[in-house]
DRENFI-982275 format. One record per atom (N, C-alpha, C): residue number from 1; atom name; x, y, z. Coordinates in nm, 3 decimals, padded with zeros to 5 digits. Example, Ala and Ser with C-alpha at 12.3 -4.5 7.8 and 13.67 -1.06 7.14 Angstrom:
2
1_N_01.319_-00.569_00.780
1_CA_01.230_-00.450_00.780
1_C_01.320_-00.330_00.780
2_N_01.285_-00.225_00.708
2_CA_01.367_-00.106_00.714
2_C_01.290_00.003_00.787
% end
This chain:
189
1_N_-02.278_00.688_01.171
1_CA_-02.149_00.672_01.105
1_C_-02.150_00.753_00.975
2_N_-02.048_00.785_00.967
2_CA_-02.007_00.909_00.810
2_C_-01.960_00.807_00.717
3_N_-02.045_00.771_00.626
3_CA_-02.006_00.677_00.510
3_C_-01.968_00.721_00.343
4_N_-01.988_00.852_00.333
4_CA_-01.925_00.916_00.236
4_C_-01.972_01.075_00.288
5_N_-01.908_01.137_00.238
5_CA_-01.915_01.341_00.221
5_C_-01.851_01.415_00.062
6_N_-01.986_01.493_00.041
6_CA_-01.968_01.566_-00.043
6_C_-01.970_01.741_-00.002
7_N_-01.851_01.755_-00.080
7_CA_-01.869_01.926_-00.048
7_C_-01.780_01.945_-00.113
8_N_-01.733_02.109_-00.087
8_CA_-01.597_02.179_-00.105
8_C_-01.498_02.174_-00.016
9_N_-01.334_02.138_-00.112
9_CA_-01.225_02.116_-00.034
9_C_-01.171_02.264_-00.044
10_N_-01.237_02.306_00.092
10_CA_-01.132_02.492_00.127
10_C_-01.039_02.487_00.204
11_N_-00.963_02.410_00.242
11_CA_-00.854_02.407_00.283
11_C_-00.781_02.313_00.281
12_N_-00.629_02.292_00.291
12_CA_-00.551_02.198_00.338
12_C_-00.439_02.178_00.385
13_N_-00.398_02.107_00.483
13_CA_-00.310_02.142_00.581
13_C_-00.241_02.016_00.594
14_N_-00.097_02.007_00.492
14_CA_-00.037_01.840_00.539
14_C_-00.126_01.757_00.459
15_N_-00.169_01.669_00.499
15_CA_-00.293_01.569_00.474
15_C_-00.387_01.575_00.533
16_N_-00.425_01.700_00.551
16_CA_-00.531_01.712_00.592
16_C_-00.665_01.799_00.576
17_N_-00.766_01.801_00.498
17_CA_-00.856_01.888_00.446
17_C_-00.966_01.899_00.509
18_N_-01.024_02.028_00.491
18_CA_-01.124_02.080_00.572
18_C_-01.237_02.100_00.451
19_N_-01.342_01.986_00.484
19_CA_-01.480_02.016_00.367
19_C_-01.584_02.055_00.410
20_N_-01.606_02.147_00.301
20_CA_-01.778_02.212_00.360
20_C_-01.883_02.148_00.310
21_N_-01.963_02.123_00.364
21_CA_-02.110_02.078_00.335
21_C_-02.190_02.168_00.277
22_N_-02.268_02.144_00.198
22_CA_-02.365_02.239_00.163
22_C_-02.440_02.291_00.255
23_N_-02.456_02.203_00.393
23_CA_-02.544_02.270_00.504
23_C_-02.488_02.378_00.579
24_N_-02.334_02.343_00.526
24_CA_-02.233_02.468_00.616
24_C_-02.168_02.369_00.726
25_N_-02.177_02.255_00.730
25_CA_-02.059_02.184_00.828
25_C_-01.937_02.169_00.774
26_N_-01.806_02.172_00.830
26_CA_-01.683_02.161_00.779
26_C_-01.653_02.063_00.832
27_N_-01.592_01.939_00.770
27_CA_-01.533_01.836_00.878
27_C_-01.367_01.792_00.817
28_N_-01.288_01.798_00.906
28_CA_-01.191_01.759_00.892
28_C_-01.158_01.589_00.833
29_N_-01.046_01.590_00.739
29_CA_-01.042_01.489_00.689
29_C_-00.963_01.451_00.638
30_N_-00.834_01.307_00.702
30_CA_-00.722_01.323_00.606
30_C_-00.788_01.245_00.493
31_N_-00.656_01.311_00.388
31_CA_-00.682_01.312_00.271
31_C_-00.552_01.209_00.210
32_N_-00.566_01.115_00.080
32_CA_-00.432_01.034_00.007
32_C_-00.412_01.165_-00.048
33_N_-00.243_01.143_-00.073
33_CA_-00.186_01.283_-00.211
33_C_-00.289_01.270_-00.313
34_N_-00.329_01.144_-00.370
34_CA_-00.422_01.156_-00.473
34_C_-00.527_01.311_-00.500
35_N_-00.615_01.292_-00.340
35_CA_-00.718_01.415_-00.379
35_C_-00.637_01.536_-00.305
36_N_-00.526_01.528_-00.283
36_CA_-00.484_01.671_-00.259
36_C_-00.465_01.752_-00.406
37_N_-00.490_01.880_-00.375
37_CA_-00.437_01.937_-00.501
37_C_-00.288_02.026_-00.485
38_N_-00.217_01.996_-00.608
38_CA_-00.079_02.067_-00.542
38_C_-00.114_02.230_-00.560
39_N_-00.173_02.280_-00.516
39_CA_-00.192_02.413_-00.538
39_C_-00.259_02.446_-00.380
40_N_-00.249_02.590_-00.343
40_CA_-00.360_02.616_-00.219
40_C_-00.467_02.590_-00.293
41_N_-00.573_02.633_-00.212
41_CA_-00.714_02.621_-00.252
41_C_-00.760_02.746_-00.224
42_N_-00.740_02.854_-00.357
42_CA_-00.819_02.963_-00.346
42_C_-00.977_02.946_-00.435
43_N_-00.983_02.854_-00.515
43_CA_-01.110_02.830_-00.560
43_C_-01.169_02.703_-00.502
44_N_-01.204_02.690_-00.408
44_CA_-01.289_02.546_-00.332
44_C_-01.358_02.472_-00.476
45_N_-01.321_02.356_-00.469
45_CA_-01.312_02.254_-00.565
45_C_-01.399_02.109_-00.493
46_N_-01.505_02.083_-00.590
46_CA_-01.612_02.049_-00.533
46_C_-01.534_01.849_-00.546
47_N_-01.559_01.812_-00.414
47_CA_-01.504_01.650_-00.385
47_C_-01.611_01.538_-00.314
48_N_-01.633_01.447_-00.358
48_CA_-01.678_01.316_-00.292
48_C_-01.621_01.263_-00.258
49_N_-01.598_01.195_-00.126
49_CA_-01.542_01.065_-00.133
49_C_-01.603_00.991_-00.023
50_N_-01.519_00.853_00.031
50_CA_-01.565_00.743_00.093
50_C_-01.514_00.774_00.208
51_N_-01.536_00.734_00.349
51_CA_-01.514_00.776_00.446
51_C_-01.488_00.673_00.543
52_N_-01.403_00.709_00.649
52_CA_-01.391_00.578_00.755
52_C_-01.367_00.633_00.874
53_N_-01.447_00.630_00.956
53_CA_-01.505_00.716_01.088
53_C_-01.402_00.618_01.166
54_N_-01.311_00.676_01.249
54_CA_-01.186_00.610_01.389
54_C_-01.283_00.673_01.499
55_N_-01.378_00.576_01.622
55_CA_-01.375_00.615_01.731
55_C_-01.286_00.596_01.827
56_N_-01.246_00.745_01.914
56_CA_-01.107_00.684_02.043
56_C_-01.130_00.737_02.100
57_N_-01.119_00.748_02.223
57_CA_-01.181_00.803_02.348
57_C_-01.164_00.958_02.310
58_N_-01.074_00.981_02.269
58_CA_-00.993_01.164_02.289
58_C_-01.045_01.197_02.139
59_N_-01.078_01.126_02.049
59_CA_-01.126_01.202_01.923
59_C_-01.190_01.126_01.801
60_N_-01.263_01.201_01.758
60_CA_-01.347_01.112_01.570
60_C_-01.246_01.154_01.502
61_N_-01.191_01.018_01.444
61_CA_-01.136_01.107_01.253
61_C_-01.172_01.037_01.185
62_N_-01.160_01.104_01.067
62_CA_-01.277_01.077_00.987
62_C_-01.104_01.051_00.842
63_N_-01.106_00.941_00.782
63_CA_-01.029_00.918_00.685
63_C_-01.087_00.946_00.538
64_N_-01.049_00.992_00.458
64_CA_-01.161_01.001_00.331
64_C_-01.021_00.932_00.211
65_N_-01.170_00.848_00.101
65_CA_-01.115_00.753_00.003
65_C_-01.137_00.784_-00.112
66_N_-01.089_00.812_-00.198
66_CA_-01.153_00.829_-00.354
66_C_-01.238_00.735_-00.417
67_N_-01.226_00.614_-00.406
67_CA_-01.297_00.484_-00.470
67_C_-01.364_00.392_-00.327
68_N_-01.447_00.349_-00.368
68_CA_-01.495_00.232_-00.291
68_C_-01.391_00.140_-00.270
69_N_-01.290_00.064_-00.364
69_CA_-01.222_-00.024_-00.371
69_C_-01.132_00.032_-00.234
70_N_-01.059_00.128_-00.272
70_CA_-00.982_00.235_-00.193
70_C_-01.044_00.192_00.010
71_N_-01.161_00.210_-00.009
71_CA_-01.220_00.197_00.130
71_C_-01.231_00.066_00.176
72_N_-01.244_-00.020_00.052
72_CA_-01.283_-00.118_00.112
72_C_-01.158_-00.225_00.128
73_N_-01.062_-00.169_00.056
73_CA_-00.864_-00.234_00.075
73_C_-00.874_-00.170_00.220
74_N_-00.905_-00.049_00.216
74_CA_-00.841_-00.008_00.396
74_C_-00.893_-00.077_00.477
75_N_-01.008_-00.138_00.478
75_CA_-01.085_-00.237_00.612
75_C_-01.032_-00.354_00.558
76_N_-01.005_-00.384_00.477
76_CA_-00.927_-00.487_00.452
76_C_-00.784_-00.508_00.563
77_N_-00.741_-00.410_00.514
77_CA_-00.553_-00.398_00.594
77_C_-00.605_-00.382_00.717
78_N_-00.723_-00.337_00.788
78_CA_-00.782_-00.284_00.959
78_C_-00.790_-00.453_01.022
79_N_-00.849_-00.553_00.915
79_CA_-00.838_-00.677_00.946
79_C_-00.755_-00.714_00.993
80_N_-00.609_-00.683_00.987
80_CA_-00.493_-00.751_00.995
80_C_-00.451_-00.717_01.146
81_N_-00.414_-00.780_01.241
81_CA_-00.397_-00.758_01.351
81_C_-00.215_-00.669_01.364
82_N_-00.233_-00.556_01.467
82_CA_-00.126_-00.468_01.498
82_C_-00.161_-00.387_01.389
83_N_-00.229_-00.350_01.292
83_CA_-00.266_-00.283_01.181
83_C_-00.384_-00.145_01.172
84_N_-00.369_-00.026_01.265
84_CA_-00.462_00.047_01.291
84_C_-00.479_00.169_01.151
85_N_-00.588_00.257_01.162
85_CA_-00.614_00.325_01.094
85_C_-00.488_00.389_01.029
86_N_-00.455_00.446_01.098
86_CA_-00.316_00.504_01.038
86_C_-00.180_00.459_00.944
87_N_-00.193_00.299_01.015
87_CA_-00.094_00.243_00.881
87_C_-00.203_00.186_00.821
88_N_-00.267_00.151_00.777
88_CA_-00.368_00.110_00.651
88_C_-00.378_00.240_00.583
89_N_-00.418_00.329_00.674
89_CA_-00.445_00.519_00.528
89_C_-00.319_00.526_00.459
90_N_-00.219_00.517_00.584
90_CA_-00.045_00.506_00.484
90_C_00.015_00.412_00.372
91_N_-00.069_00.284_00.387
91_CA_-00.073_00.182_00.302
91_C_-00.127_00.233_00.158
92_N_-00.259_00.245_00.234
92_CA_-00.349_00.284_00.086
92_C_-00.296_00.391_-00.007
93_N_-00.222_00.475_00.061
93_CA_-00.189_00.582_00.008
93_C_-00.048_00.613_-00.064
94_N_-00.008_00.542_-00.019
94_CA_00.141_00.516_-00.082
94_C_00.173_00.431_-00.186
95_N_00.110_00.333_-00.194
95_CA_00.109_00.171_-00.281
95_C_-00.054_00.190_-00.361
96_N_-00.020_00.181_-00.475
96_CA_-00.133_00.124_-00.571
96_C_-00.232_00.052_-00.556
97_N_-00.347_00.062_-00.574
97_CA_-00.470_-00.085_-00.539
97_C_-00.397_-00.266_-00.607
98_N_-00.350_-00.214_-00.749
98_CA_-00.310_-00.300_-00.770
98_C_-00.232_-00.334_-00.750
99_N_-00.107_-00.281_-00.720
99_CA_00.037_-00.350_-00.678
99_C_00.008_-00.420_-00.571
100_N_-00.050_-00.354_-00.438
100_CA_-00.094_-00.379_-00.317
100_C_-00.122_-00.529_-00.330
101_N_-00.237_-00.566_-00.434
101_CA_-00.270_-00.689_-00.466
101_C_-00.152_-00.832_-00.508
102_N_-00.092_-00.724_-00.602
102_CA_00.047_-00.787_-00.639
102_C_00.134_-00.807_-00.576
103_N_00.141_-00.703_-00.423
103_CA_00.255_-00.744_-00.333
103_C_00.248_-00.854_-00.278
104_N_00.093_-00.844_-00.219
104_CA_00.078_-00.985_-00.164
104_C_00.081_-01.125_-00.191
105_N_00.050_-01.092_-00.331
105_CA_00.000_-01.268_-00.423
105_C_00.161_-01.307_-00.427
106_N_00.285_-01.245_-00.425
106_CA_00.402_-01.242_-00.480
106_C_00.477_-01.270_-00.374
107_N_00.431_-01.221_-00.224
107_CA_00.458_-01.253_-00.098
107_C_00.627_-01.135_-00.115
108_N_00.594_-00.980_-00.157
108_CA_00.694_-00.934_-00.180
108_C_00.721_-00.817_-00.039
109_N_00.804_-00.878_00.011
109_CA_00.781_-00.756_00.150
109_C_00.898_-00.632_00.131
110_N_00.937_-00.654_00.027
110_CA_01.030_-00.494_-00.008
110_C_00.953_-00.400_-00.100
111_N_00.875_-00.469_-00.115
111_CA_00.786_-00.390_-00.238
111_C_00.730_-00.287_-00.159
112_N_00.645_-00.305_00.002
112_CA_00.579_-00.216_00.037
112_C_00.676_-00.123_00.113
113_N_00.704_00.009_-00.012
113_CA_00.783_00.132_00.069
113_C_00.666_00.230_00.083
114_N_00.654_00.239_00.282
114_CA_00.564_00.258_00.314
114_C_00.616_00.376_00.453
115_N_00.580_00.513_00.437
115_CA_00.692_00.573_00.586
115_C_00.607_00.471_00.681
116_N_00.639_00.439_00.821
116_CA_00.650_00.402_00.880
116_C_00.594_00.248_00.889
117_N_00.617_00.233_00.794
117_CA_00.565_00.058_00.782
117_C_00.672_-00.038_00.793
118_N_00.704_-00.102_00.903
118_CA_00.824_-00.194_00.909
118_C_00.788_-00.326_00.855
119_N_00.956_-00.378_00.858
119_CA_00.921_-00.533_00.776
119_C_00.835_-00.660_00.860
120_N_00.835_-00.650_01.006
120_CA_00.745_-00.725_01.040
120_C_00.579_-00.745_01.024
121_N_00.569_-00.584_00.990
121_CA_00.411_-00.511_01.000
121_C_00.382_-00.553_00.810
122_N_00.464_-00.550_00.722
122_CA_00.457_-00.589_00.608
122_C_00.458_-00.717_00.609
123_N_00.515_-00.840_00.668
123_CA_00.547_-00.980_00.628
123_C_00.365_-00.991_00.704
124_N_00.348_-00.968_00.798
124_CA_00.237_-00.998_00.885
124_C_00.101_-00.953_00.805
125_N_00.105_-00.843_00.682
125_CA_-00.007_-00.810_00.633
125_C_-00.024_-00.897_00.484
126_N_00.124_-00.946_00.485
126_CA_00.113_-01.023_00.337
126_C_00.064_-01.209_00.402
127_N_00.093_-01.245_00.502
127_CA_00.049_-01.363_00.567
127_C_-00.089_-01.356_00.557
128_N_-00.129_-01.240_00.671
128_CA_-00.288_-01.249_00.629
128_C_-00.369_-01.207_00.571
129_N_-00.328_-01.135_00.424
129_CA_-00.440_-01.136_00.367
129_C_-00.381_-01.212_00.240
130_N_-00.282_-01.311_00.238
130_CA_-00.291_-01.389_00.115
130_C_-00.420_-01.468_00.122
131_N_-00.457_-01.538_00.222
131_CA_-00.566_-01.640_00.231
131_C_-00.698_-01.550_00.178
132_N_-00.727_-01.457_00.205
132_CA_-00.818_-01.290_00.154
132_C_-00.831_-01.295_00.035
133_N_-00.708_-01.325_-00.022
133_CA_-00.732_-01.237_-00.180
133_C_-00.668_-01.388_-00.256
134_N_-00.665_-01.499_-00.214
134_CA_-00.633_-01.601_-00.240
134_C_-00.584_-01.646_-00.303
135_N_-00.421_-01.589_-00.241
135_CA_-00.331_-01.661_-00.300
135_C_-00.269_-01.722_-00.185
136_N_-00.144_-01.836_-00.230
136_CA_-00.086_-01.924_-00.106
136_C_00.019_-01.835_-00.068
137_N_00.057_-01.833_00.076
137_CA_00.155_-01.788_00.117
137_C_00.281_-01.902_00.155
138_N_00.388_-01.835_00.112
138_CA_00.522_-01.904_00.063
138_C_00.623_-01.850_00.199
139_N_00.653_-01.932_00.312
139_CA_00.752_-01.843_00.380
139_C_00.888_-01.845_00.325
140_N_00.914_-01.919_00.210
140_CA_01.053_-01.945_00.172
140_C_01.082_-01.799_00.076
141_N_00.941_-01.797_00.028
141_CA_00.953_-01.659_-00.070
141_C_00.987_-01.553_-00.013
142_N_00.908_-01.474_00.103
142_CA_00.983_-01.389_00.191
142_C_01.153_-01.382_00.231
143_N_01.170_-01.525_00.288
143_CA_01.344_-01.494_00.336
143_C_01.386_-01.567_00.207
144_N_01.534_-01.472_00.200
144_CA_01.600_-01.560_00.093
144_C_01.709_-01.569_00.117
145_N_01.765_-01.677_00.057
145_CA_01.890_-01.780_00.118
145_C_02.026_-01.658_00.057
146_N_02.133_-01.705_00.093
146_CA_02.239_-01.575_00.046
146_C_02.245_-01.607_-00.045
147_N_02.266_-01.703_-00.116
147_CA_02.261_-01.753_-00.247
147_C_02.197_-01.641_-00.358
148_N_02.029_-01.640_-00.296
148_CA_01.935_-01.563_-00.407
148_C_01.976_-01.439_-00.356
149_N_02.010_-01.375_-00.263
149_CA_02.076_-01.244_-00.221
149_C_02.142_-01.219_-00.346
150_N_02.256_-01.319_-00.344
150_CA_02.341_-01.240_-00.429
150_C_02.325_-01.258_-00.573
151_N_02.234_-01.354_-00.596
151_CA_02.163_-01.362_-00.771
151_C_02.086_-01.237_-00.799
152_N_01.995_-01.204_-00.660
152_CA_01.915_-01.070_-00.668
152_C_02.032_-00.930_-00.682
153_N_02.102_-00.953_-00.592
153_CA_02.222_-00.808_-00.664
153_C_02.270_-00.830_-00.769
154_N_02.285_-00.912_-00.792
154_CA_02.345_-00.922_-00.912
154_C_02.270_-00.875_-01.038
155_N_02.180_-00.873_-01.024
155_CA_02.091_-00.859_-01.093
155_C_01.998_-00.733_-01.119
156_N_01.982_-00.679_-00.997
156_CA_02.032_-00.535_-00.956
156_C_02.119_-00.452_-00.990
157_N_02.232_-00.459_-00.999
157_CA_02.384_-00.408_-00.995
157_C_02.350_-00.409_-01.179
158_N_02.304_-00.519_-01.287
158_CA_02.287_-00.515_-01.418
158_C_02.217_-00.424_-01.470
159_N_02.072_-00.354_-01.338
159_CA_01.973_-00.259_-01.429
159_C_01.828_-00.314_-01.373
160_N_01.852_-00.417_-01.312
160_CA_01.688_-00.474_-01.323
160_C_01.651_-00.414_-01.159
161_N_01.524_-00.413_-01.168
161_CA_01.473_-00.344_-01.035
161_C_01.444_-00.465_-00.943
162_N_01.458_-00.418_-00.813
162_CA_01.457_-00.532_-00.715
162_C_01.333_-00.638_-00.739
163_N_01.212_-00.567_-00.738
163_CA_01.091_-00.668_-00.778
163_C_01.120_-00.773_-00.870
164_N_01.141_-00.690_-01.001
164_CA_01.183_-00.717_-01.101
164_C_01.259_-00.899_-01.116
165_N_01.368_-00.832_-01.020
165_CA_01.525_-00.987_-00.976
165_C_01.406_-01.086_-00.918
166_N_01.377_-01.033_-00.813
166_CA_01.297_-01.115_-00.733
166_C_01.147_-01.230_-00.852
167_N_01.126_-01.162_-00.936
167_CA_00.982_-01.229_-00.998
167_C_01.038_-01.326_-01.070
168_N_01.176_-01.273_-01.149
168_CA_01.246_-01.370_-01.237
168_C_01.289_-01.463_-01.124
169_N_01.339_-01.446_-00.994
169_CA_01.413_-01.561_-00.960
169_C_01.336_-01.674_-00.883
170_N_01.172_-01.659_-00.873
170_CA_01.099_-01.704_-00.811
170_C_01.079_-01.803_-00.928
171_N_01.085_-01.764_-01.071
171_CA_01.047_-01.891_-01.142
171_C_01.157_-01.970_-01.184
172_N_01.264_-01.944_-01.146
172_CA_01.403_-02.050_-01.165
172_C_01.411_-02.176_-01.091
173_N_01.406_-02.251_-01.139
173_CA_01.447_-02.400_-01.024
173_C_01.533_-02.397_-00.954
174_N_01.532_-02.428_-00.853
174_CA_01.608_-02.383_-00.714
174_C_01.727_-02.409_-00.684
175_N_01.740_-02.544_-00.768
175_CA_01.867_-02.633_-00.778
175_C_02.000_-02.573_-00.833
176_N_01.974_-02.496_-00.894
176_CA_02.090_-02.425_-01.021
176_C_02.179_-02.343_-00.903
177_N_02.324_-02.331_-00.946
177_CA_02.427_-02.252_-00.899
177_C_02.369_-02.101_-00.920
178_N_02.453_-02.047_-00.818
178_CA_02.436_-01.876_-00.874
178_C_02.456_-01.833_-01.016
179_N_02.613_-01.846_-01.036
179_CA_02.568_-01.833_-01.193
179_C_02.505_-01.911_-01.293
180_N_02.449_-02.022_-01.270
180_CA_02.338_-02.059_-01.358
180_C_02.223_-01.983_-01.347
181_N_02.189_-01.968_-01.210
181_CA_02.067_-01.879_-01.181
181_C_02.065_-01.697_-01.277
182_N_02.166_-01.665_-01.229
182_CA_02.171_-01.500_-01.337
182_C_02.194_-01.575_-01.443
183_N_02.270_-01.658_-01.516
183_CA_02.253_-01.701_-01.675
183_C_02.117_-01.684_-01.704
184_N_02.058_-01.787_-01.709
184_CA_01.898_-01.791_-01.679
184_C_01.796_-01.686_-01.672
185_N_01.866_-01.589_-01.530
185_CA_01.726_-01.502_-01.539
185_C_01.783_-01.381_-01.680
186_N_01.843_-01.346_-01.669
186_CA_01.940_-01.288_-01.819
186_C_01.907_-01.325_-01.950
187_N_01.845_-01.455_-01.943
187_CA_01.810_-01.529_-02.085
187_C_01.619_-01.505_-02.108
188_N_01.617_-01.494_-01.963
188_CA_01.447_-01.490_-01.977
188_C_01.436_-01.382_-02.003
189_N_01.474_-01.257_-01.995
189_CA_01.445_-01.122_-02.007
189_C_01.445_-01.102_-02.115
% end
């Protein structure tokens, strides 16, 4: 198994980079935007990283991570059932280590804007790895009643970012009218 590679990044194609070894092996490797560089690569630019070998009948790929944490969130998300290499690299790569953390503890399934990550494949990765990273999972927090819909636009529509509506309205008592609820989150800000 390929558990990290060091070399030069001489090429890249999409997300995808070609590193040389000092022995002279090149191995293909997608790459997060992180270690891409926005430039070609006319000076090969010397890279480490963490690695996560996909066996499938028709081919090895080989995923590469900047951080350990990085590698070890992606076997994390591989845990999650319907969850293969490809949306975990897209996960990792799109969303922050920490937000990632934050999406889940928060049980926020709009948070993860992810290309091809749908809302079932998001509610299903925040279910199981709240118990993971241990926090409780809330199914009331996920769906919200029209009520908080329209406290959350509303609130929205003022300037505040969707997360944002959503964090304030998670600590409001539940009981309150709509406009008590935006009074409120308006007063906390």
């Amino acid at each position: 198994m390929i558990g990290k590679l060091k070399g030069k990044l001489v090429e890249v194609d999409g997300n995808v980079g070609l590193i040389e070894t000092t022995g002279g092996v090149f191995y293909q490797v997608f790459l997060p935007p992180s270690l891409i560089p926005n430039r070609l690569v006319p000076n090969p630019s010397l890279i480490e990283l963490y690695t996560y070998l996909q066996v499938r009948d028709d081919a090895l790929v080989l995923f590469g991570f900047e951080t350990k944490k990085h590698h070890d969130f992606f076997k994390l998300l591989l845990s999650v059932s319907g969850v293969g290499p490809k949306t975990a690299f897209n996960v990792i790569s799109f969303v922050k280590l920490d937000q990632l953390v934050s999406l889940v503890q928060s049980n926020d399934v709009d948070g993860f804007k992810v290309p091809g990550l749908g809302r079932k494949t998001a509610m299903k990765i925040i279910l199981e790895l709240s118990s993971k990273l241990k926090s409780g999972f809330d199914m009331s927090k996920m769906v919200l009643s029209d009520e908080d819909k329209t406290v959350i636009g509303a609130l929205v529509s003022l300037g505040y970012k969707s997360y944002d509506a959503k964090k304030l309205l998670s600590k409001l008592p539940k009981d309150l009218s709509v406009e008590e609820k935006i009074k409120k989150a308006l007063a906390k800000k």
